[in-house]
PDB file as gemmi writes it, atoms N, CA and C in Angstrom:
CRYST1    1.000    1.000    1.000  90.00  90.00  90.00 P 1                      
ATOM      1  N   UNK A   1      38.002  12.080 -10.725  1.00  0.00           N  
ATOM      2  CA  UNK A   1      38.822  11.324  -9.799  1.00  0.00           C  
ATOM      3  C   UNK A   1      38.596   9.828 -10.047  1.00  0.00           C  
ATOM      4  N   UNK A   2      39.800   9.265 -10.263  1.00  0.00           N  
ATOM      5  CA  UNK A   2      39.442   7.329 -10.248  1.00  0.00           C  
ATOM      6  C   UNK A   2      38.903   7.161  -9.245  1.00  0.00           C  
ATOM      7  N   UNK A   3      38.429   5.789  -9.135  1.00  0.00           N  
ATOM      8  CA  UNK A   3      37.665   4.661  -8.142  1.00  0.00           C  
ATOM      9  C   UNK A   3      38.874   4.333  -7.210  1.00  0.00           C  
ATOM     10  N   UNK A   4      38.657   4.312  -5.897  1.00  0.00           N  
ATOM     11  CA  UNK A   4      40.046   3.919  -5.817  1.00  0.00           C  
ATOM     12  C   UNK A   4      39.682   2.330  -5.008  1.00  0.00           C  
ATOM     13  N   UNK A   5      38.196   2.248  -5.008  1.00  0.00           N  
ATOM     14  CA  UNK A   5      38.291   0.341  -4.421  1.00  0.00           C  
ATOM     15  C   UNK A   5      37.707  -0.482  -6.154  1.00  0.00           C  
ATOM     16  N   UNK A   6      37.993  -1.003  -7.332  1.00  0.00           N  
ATOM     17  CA  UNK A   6      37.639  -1.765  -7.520  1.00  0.00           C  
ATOM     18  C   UNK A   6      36.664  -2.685  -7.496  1.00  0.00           C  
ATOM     19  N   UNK A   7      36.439  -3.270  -6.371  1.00  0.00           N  
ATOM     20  CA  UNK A   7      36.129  -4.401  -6.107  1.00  0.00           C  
ATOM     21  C   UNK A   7      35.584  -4.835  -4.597  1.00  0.00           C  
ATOM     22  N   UNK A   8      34.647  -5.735  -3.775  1.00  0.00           N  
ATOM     23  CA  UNK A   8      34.626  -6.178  -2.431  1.00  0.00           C  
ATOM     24  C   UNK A   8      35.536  -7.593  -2.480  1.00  0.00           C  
ATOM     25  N   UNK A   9      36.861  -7.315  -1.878  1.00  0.00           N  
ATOM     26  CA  UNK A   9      37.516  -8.519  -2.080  1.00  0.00           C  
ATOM     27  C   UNK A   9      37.264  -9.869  -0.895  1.00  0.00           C  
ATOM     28  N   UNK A  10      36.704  -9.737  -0.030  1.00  0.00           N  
ATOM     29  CA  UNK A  10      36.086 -10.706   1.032  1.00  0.00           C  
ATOM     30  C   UNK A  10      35.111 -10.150   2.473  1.00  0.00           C  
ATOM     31  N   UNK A  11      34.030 -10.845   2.209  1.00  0.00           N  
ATOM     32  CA  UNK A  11      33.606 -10.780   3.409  1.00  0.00           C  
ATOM     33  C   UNK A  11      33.305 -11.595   4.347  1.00  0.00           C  
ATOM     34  N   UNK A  12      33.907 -11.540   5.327  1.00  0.00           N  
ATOM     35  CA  UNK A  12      34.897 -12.998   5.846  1.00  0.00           C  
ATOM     36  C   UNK A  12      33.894 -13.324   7.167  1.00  0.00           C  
ATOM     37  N   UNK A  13      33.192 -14.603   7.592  1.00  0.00           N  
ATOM     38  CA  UNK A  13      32.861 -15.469   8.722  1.00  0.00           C  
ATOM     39  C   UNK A  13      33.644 -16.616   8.886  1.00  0.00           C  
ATOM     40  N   UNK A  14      34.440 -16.214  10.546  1.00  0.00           N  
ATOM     41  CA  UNK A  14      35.129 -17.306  10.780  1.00  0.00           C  
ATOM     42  C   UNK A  14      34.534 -17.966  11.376  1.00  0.00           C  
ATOM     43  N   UNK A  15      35.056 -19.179  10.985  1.00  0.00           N  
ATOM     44  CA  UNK A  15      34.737 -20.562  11.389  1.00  0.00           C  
ATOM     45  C   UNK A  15      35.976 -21.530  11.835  1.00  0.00           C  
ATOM     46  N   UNK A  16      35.029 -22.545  12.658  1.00  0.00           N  
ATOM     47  CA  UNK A  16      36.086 -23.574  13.510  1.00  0.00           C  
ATOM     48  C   UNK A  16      36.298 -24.540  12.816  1.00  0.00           C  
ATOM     49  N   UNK A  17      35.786 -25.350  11.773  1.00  0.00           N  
ATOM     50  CA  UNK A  17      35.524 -26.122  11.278  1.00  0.00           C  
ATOM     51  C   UNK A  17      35.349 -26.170   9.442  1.00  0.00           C  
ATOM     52  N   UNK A  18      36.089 -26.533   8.859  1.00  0.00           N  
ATOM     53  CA  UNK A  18      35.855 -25.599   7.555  1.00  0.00           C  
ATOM     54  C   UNK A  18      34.883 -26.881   6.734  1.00  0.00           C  
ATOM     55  N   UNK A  19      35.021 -28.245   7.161  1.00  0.00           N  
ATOM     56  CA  UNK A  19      33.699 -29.179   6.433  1.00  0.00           C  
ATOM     57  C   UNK A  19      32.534 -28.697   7.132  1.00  0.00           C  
ATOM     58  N   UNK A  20      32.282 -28.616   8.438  1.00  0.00           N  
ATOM     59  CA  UNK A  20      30.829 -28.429   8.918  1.00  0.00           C  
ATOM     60  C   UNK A  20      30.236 -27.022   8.157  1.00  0.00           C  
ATOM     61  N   UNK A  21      31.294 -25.956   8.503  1.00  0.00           N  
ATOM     62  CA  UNK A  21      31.013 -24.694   7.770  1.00  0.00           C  
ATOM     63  C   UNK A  21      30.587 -25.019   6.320  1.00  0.00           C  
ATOM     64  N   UNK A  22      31.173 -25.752   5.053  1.00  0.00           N  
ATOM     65  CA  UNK A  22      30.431 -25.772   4.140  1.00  0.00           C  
ATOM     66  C   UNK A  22      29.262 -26.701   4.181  1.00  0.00           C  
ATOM     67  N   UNK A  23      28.993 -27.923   4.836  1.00  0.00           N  
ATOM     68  CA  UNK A  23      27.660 -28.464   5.368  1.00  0.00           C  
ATOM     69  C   UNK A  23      27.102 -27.487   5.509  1.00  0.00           C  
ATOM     70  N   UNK A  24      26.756 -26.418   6.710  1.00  0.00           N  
ATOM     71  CA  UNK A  24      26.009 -26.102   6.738  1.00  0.00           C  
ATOM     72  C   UNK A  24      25.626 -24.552   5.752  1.00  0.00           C  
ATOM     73  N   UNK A  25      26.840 -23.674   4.933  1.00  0.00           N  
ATOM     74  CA  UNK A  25      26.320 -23.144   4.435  1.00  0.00           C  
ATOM     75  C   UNK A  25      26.044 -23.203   2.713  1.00  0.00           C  
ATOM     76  N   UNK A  26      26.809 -24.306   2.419  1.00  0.00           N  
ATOM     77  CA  UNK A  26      26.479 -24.611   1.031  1.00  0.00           C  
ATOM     78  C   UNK A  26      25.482 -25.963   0.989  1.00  0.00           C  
ATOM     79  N   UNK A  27      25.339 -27.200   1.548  1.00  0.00           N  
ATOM     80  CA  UNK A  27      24.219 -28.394   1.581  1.00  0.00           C  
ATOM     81  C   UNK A  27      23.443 -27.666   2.627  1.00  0.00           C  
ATOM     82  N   UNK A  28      23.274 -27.145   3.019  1.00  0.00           N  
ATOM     83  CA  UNK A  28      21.500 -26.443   3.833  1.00  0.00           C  
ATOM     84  C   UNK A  28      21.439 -25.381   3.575  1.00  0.00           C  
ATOM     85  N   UNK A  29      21.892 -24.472   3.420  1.00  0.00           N  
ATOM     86  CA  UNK A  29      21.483 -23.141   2.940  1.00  0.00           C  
ATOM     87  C   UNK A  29      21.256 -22.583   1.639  1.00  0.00           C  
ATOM     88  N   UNK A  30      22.594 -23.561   0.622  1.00  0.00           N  
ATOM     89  CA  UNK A  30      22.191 -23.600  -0.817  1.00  0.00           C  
ATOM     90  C   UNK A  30      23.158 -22.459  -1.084  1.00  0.00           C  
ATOM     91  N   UNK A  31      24.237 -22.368  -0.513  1.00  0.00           N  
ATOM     92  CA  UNK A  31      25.333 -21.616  -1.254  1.00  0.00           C  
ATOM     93  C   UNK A  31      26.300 -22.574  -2.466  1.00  0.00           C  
ATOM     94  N   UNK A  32      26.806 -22.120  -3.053  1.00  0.00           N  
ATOM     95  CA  UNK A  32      27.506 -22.763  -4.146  1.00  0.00           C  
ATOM     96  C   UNK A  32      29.148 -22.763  -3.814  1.00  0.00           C  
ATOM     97  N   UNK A  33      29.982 -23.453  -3.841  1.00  0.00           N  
ATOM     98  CA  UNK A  33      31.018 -23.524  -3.342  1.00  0.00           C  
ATOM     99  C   UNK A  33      31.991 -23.072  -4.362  1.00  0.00           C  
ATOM    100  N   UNK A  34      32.579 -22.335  -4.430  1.00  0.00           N  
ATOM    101  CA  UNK A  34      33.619 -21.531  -5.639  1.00  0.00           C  
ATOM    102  C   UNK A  34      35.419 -22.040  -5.285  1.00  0.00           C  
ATOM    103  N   UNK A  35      35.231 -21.991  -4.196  1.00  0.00           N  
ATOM    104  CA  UNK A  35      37.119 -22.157  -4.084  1.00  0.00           C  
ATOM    105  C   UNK A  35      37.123 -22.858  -2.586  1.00  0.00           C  
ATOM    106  N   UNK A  36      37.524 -23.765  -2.351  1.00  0.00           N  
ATOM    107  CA  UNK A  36      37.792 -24.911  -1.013  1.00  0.00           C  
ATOM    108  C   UNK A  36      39.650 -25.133  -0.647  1.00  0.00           C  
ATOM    109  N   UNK A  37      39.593 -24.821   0.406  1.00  0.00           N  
ATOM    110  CA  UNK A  37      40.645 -25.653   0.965  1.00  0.00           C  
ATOM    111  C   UNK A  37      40.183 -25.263   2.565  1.00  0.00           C  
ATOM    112  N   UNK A  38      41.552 -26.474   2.972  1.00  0.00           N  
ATOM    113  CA  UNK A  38      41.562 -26.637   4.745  1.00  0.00           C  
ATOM    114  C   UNK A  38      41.470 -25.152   5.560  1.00  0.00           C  
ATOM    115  N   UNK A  39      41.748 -24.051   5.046  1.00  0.00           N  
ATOM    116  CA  UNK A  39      41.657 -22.802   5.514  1.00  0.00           C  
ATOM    117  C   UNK A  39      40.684 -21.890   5.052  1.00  0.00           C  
ATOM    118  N   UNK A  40      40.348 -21.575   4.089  1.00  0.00           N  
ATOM    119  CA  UNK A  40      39.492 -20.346   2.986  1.00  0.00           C  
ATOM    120  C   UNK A  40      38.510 -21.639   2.263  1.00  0.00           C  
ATOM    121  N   UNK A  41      37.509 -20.725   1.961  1.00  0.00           N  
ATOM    122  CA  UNK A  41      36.344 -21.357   1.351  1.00  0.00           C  
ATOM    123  C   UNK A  41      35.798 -20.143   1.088  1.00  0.00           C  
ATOM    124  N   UNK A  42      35.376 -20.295  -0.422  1.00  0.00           N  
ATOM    125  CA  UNK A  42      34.618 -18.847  -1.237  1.00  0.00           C  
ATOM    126  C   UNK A  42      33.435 -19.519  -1.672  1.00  0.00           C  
ATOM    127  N   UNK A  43      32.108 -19.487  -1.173  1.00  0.00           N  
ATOM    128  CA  UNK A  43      31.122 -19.407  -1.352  1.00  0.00           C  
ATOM    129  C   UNK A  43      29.881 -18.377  -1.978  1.00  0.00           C  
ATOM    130  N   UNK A  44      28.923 -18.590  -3.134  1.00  0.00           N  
ATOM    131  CA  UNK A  44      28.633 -17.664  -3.588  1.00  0.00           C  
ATOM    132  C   UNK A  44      27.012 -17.996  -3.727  1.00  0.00           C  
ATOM    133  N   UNK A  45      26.065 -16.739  -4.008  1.00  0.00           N  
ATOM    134  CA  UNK A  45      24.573 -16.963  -4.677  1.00  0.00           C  
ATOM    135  C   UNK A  45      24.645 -16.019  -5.626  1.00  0.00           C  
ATOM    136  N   UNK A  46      23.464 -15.957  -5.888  1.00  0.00           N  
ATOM    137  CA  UNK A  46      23.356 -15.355  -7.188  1.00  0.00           C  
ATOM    138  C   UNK A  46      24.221 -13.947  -7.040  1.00  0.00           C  
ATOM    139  N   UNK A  47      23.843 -12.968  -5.798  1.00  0.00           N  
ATOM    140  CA  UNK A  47      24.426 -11.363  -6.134  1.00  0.00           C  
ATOM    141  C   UNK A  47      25.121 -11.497  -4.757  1.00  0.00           C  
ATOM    142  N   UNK A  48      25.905 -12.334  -4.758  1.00  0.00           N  
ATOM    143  CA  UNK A  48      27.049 -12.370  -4.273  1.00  0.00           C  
ATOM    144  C   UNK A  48      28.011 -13.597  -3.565  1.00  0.00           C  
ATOM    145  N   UNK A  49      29.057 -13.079  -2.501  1.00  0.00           N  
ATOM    146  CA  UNK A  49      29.909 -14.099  -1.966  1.00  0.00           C  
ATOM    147  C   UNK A  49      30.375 -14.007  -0.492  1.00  0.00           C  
ATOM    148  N   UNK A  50      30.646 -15.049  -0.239  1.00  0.00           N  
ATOM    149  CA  UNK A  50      31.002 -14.719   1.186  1.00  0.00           C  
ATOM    150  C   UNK A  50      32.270 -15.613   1.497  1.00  0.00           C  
ATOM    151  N   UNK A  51      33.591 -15.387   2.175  1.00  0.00           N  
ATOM    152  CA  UNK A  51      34.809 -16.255   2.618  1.00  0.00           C  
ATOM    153  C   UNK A  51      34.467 -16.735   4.398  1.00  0.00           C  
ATOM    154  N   UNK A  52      34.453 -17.784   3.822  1.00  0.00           N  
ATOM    155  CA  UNK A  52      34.676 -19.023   5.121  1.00  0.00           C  
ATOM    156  C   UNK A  52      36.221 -19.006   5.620  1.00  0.00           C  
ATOM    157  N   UNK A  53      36.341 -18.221   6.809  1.00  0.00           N  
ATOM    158  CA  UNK A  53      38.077 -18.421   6.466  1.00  0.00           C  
ATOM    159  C   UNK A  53      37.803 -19.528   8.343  1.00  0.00           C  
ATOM    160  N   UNK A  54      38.732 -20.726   8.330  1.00  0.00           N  
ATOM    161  CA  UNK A  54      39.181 -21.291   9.380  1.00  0.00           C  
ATOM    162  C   UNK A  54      40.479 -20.584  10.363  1.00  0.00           C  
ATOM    163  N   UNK A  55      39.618 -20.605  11.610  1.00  0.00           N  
ATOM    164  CA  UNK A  55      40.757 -19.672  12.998  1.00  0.00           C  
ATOM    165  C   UNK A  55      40.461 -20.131  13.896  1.00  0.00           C  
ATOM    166  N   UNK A  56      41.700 -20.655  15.335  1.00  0.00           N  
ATOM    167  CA  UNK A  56      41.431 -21.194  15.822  1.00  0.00           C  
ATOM    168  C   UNK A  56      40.794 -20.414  17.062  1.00  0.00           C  
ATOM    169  N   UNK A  57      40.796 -19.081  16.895  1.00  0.00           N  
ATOM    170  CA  UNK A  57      40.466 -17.622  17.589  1.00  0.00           C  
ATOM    171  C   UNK A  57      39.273 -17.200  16.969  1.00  0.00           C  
ATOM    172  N   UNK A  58      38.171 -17.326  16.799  1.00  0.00           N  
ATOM    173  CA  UNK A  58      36.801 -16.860  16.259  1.00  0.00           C  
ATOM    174  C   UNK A  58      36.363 -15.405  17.022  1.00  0.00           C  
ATOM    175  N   UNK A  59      36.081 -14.339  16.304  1.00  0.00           N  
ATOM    176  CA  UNK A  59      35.149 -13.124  16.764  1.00  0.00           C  
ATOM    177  C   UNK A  59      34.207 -13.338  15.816  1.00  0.00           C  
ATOM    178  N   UNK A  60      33.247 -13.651  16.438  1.00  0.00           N  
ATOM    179  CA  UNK A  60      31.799 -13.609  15.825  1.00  0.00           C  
ATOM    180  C   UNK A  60      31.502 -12.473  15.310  1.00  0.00           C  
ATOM    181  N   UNK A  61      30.729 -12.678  13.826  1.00  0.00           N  
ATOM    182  CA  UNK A  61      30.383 -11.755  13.104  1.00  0.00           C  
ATOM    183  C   UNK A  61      28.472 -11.369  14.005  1.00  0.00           C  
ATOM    184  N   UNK A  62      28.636 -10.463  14.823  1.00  0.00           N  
ATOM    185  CA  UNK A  62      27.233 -10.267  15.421  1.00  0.00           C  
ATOM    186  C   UNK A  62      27.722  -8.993  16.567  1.00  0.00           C  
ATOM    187  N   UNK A  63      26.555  -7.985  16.481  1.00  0.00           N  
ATOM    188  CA  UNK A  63      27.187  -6.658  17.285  1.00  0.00           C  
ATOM    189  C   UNK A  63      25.907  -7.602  18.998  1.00  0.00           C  
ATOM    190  N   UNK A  64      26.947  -7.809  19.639  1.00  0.00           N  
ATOM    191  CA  UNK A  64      26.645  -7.809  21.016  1.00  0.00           C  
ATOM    192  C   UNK A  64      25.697  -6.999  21.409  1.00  0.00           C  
ATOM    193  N   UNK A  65      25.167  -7.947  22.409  1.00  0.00           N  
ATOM    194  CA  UNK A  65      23.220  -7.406  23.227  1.00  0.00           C  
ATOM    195  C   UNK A  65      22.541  -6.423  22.375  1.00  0.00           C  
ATOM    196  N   UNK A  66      22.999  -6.154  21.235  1.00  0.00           N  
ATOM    197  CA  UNK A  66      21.781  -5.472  19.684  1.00  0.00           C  
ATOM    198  C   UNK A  66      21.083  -6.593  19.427  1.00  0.00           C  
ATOM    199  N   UNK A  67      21.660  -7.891  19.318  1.00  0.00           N  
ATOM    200  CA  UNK A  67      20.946  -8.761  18.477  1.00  0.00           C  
ATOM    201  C   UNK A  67      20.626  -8.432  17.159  1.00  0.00           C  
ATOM    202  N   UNK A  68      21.832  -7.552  16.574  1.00  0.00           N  
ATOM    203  CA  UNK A  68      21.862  -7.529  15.057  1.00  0.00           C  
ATOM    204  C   UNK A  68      22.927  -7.810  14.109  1.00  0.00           C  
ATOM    205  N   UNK A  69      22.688  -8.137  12.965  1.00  0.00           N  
ATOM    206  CA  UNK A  69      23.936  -8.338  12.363  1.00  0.00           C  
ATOM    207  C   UNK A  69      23.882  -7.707  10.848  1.00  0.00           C  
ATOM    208  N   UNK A  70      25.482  -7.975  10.241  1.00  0.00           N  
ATOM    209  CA  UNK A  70      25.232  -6.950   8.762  1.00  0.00           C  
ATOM    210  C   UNK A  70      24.994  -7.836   7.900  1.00  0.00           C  
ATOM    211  N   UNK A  71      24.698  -8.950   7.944  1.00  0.00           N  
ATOM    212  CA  UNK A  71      24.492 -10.095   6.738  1.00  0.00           C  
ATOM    213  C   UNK A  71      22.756 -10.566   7.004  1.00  0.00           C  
ATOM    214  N   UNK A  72      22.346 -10.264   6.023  1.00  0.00           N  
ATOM    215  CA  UNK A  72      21.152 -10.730   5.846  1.00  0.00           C  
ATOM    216  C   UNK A  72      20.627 -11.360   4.401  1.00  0.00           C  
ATOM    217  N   UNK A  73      19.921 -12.351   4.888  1.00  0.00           N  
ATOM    218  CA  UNK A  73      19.715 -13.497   3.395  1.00  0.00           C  
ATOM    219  C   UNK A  73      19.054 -13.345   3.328  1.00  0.00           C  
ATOM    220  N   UNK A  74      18.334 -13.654   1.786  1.00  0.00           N  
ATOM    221  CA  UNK A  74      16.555 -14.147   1.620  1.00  0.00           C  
ATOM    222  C   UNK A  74      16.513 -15.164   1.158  1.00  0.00           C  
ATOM    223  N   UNK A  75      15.350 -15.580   1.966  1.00  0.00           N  
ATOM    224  CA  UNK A  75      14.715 -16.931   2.084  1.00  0.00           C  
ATOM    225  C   UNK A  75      13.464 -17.025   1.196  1.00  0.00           C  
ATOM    226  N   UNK A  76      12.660 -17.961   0.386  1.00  0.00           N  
ATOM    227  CA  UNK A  76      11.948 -17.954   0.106  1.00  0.00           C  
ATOM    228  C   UNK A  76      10.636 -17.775   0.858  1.00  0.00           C  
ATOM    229  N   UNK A  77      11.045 -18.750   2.302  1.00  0.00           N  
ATOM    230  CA  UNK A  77       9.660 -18.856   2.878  1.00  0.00           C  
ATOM    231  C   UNK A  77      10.471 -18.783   4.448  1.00  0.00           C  
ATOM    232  N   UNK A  78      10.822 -18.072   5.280  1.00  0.00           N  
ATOM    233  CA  UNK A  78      11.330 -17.829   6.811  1.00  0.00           C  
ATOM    234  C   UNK A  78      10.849 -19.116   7.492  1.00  0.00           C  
ATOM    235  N   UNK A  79       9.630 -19.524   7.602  1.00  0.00           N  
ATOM    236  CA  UNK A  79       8.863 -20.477   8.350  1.00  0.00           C  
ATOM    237  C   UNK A  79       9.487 -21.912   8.095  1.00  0.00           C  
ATOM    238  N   UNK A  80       9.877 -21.752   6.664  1.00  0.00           N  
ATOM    239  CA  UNK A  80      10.330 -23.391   5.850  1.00  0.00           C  
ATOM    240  C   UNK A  80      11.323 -23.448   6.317  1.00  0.00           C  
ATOM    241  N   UNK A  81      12.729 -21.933   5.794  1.00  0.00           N  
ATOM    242  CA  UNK A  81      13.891 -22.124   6.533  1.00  0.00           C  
ATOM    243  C   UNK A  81      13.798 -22.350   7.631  1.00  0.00           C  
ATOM    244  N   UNK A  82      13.525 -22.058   8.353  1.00  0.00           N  
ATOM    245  CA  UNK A  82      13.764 -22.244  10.012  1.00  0.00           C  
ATOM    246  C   UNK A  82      13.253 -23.839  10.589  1.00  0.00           C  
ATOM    247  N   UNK A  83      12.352 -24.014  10.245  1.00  0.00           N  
ATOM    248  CA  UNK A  83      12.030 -25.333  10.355  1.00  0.00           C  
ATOM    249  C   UNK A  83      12.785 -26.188  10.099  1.00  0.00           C  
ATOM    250  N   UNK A  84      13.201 -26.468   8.575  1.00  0.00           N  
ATOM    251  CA  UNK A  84      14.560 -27.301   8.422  1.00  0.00           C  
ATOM    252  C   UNK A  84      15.590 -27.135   8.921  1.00  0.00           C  
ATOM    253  N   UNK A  85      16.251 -25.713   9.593  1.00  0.00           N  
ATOM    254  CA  UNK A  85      17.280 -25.787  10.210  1.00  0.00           C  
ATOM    255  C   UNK A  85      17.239 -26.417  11.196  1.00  0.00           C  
ATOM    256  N   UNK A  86      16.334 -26.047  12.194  1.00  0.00           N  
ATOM    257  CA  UNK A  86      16.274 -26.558  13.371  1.00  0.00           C  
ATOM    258  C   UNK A  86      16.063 -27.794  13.569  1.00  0.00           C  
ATOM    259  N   UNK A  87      15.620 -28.891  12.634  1.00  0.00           N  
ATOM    260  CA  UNK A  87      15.731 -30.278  12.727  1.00  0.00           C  
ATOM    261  C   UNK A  87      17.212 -30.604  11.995  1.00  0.00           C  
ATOM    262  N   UNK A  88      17.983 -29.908  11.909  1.00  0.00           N  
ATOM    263  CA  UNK A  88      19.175 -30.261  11.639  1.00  0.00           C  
ATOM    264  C   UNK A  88      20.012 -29.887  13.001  1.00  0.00           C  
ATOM    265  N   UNK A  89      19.719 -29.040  13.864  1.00  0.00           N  
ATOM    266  CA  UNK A  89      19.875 -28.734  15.052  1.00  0.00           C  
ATOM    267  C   UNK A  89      20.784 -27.943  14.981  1.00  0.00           C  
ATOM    268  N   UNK A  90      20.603 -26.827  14.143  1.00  0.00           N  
ATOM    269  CA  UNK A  90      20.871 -25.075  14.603  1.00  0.00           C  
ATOM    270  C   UNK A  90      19.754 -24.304  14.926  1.00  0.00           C  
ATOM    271  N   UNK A  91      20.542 -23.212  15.548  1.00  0.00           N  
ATOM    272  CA  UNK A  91      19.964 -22.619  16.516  1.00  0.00           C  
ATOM    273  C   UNK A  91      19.245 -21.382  15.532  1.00  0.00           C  
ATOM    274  N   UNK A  92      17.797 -21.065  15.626  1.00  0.00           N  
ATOM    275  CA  UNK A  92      17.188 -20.496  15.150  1.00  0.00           C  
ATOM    276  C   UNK A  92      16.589 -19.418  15.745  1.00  0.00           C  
ATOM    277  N   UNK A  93      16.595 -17.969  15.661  1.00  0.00           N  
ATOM    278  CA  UNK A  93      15.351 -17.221  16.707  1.00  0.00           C  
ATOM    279  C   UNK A  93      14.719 -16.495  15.861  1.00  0.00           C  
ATOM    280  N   UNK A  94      13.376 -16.900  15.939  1.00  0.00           N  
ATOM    281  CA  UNK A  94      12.181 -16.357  15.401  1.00  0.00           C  
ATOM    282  C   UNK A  94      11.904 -14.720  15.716  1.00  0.00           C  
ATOM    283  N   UNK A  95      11.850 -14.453  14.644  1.00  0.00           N  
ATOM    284  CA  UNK A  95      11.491 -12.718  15.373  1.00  0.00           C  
ATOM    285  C   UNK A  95      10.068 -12.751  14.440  1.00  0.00           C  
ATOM    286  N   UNK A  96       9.457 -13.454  14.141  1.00  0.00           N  
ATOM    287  CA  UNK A  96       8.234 -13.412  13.380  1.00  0.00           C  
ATOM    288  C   UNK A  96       7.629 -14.100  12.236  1.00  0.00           C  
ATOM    289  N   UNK A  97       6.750 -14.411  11.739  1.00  0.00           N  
ATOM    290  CA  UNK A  97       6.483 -15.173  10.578  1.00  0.00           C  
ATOM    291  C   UNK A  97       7.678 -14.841   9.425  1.00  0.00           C  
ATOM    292  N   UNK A  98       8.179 -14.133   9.665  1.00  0.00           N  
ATOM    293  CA  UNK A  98       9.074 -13.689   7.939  1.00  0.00           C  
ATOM    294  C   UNK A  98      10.328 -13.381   8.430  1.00  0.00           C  
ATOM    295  N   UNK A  99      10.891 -13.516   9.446  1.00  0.00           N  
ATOM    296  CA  UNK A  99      12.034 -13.053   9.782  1.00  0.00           C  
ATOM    297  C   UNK A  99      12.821 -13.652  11.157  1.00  0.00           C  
ATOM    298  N   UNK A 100      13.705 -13.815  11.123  1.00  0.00           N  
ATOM    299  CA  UNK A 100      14.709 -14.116  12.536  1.00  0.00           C  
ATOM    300  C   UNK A 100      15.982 -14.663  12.164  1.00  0.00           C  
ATOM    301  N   UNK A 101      17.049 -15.115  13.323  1.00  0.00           N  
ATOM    302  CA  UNK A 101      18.351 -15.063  13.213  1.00  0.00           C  
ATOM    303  C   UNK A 101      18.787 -16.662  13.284  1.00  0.00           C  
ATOM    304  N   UNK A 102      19.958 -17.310  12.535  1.00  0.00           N  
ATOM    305  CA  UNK A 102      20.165 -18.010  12.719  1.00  0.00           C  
ATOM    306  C   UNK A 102      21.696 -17.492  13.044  1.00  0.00           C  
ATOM    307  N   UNK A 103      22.154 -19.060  14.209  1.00  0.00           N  
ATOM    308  CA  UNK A 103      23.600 -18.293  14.465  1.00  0.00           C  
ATOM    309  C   UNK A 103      24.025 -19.816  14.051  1.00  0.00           C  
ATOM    310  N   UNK A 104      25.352 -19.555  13.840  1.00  0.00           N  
ATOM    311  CA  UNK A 104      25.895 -21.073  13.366  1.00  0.00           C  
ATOM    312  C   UNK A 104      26.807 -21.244  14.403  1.00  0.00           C  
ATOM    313  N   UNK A 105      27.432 -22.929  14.660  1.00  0.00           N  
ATOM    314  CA  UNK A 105      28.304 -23.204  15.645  1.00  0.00           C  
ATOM    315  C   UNK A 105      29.773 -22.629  15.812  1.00  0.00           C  
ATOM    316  N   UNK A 106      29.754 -21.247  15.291  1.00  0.00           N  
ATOM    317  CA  UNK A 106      30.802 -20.276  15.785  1.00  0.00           C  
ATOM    318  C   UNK A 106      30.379 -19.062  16.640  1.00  0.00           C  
ATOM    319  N   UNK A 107      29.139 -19.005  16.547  1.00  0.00           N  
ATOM    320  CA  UNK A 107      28.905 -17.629  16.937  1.00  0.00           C  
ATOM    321  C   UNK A 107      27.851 -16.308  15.849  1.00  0.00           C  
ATOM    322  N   UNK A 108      28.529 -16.508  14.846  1.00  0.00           N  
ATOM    323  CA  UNK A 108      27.923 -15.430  13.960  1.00  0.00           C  
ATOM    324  C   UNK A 108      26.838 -15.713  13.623  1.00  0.00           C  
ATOM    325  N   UNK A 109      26.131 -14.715  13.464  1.00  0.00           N  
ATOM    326  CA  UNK A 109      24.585 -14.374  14.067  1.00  0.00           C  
ATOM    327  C   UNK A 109      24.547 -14.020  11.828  1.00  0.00           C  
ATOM    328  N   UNK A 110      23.651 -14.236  11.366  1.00  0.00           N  
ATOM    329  CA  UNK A 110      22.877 -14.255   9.879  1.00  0.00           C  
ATOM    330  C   UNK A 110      21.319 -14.195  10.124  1.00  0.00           C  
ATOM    331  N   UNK A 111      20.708 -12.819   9.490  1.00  0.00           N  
ATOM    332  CA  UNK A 111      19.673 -12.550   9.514  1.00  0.00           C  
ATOM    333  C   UNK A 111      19.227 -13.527   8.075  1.00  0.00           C  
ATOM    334  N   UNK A 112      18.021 -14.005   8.471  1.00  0.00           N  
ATOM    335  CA  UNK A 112      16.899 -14.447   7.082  1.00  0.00           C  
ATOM    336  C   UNK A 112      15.633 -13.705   6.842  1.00  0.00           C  
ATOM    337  N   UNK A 113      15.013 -13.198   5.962  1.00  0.00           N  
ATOM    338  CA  UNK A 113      13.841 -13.346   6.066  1.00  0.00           C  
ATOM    339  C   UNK A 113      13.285 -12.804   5.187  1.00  0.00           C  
ATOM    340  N   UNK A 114      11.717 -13.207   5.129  1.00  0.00           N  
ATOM    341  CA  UNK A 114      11.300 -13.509   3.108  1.00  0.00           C  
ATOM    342  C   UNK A 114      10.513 -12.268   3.073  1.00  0.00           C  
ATOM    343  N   UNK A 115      10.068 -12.007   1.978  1.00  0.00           N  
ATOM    344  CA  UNK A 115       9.227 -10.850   1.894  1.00  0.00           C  
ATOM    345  C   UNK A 115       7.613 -11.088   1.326  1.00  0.00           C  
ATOM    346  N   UNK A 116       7.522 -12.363   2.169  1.00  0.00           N  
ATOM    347  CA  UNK A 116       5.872 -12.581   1.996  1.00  0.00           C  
ATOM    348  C   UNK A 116       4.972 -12.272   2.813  1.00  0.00           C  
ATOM    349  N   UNK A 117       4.063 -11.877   2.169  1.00  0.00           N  
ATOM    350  CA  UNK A 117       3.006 -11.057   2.835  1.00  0.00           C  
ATOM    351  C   UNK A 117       1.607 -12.176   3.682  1.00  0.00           C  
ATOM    352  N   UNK A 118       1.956 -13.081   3.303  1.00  0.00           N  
ATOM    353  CA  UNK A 118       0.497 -13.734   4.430  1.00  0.00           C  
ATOM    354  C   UNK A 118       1.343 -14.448   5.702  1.00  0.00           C  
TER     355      UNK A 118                                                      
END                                                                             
């Protein structure tokens, strides 16, 4: 039987703002910016990508009172990330030396966290 998906053609966090959105996820987070305009933004790391799409209607990417979400990054060091975010003044929650959530000024909730052991 063929494949019948190809490909993951977007996995989409909306955003209100499509400069702050790449501020904060390509100059602080260290995503690489692949495709820009006033609406869509394709951002990528090494094993993979993510679409910035602009709406003036946002549903946050985050499953309600779980406090979980399906996007999770790695960080080199959880403690470093979080620190620098939060003097940039996003909102950070610590769930432990190696792990917790950052949500950005839409709503959507992005897990971090490193896999170091001390």
């Amino acid at each position: 039987m063929p494949k019948l998906v190809s490909d993951i053609g977007h996995v989409i966090l909306q955003v209100g703002d499509m400069d702050k959105a790449v501020k904060l996820y390509c100059e602080t987070l260290g995503f690489e910016l692949k495709e820009h305009s006033p609406e869509w933004s394709v951002i990528s790391t090494r094993l993979g990508e993510l679409t910035l799409y602009k709406t003036p209607k946002i549903t946050p990417l985050v499953l309600r009172g779980a406090d979980v979400t399906p996007i999770s990054l790695h960080v080199t060091s959880f403690e470093e990330a979080a620190d620098q975010l939060e003097k940039k003044g996003y909102s950070v929650k610590r769930k432990g030396k190696n792990s917790g959530t950052l949500t950005d000024p839409w709503g959507n909730m992005i897990e971090l966290h490193d896999h170091r052991k001390a």
